[in-house]
C-alpha positions in Angstrom: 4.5 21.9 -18.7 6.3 21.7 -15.4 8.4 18.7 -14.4 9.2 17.3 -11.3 12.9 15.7 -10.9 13.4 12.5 -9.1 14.0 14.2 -5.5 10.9 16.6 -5.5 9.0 13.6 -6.9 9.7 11.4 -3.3 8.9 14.8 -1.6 5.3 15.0 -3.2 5.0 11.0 -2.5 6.3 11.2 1.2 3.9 13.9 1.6 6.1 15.8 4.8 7.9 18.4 5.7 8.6 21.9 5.4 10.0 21.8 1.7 7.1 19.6 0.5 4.6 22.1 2.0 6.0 24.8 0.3 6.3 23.1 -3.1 2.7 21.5 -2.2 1.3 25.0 -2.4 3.3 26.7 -5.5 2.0 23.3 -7.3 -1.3 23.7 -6.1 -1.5 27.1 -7.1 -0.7 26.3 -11.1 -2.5 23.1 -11.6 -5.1 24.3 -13.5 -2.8 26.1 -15.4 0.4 23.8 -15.9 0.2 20.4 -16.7 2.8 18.9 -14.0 4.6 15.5 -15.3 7.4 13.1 -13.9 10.4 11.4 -16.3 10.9 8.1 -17.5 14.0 8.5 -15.5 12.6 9.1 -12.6 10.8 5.9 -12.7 13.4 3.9 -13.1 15.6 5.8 -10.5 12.4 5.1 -7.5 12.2 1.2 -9.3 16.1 0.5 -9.0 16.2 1.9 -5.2 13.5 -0.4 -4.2 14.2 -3.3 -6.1 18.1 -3.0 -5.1 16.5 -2.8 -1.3 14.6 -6.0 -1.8 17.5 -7.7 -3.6 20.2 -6.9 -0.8 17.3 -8.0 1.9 18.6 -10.8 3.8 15.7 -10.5 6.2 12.5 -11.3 4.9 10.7 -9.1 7.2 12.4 -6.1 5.4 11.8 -7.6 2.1 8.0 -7.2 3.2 8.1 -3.4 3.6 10.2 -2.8 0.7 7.8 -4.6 -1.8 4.6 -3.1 -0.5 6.4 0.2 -1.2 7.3 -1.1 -4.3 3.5 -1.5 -5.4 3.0 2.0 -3.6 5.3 3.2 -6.4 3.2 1.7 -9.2 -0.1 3.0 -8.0 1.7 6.4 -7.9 3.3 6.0 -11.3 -0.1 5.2 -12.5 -1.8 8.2 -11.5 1.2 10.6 -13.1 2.0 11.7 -16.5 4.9 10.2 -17.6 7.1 11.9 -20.2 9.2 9.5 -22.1 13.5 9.8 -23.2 12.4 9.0 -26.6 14.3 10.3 -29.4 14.3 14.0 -29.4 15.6 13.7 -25.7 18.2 11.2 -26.8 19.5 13.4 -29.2 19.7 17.0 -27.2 21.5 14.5 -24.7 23.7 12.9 -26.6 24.7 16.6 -27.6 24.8 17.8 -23.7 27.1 14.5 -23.0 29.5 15.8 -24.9 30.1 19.4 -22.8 28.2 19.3 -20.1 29.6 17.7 -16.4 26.2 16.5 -15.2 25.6 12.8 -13.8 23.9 11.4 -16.3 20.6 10.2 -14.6 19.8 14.7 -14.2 21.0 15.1 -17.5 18.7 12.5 -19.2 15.7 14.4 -17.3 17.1 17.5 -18.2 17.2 16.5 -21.9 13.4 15.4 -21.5 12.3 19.0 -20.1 14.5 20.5 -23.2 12.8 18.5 -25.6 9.3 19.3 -24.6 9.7 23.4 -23.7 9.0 22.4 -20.0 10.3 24.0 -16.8 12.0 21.3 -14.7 11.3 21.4 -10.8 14.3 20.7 -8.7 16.5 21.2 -6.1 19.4 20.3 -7.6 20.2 23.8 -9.2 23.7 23.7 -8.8 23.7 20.5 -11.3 20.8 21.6 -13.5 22.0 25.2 -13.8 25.0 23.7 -16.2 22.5 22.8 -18.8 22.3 25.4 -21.4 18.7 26.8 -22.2 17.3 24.8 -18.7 14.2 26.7 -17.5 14.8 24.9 -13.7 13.6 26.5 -10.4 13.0 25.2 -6.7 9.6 25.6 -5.4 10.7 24.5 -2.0 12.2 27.8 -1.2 9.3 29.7 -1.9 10.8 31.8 -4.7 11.3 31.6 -8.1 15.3 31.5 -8.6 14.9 31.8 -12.6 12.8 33.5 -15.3 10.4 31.7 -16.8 
């Protein structure tokens, strides 16, 4: 199982650039292999950025974009696997809290790739790094950066 953090998530949704093409291909290259999922957290993170957009929108011409890309997000979330912080996840985080200086949004996502033996996908390895038994690469590079 391979898991996609919140960043390379809007990378695969915005569908551009060099980094995406890269990760595009690696992902490609597994899916029959890998089963490739997003968090629970990750949801929420997209959800709070574009309702937080819509809320602060004093022109309603904004407003417009920001709730058709709203509904863009649930027909995307529809189509993913979604693995949920349930309580094995709560747990290994609530132990990771405790020693580990990560924000808490990676380290919930972390705690969800721990408690289901997945790899998590990111390029946030200076953060993701700090968690103890992690499997966490970039693909946007074009190399693996850790053993799997």
């Amino acid at each position: 199982m391979l898991i996609l953090d919140t960043d390379l998530l809007t990378l695969v949704q915005r569908k551009e650039g060099e980094a995406y093409a890269r990760l595009a291909a690696r992902l490609e290259a597994v899916v029959k292999d890998e089963e490739i999922c997003v968090t629970i957290i990750s949801c929420e993170e997209q959800m709070r950025g574009w309702l937080a957009l819509i809320a602060s929108g004093r022109n309603v011409e904004k407003q417009l974009d920001a709730y058709r890309r709203l509904h863009e997000l649930f027909d995307d979330f529809h189509d993913q696997t979604i693995i949920d912080f349930d309580r094995p996840a709560l747990q290994i985080f609530q132990q990771l809290k405790a020693t580990v200086r990560v924000g808490s949004m990676d380290l919930k996502i972390a705690a969800i790739a721990l408690a289901n033996h997945a790899k998590l996908l990111s390029r946030n390895l200076k953060a993701f790094r700090k968690v103890p038994d992690l499997r966490v690469e970039d693909w946007t590079i074009g190399q693996e950066l850790s053993p799997s």
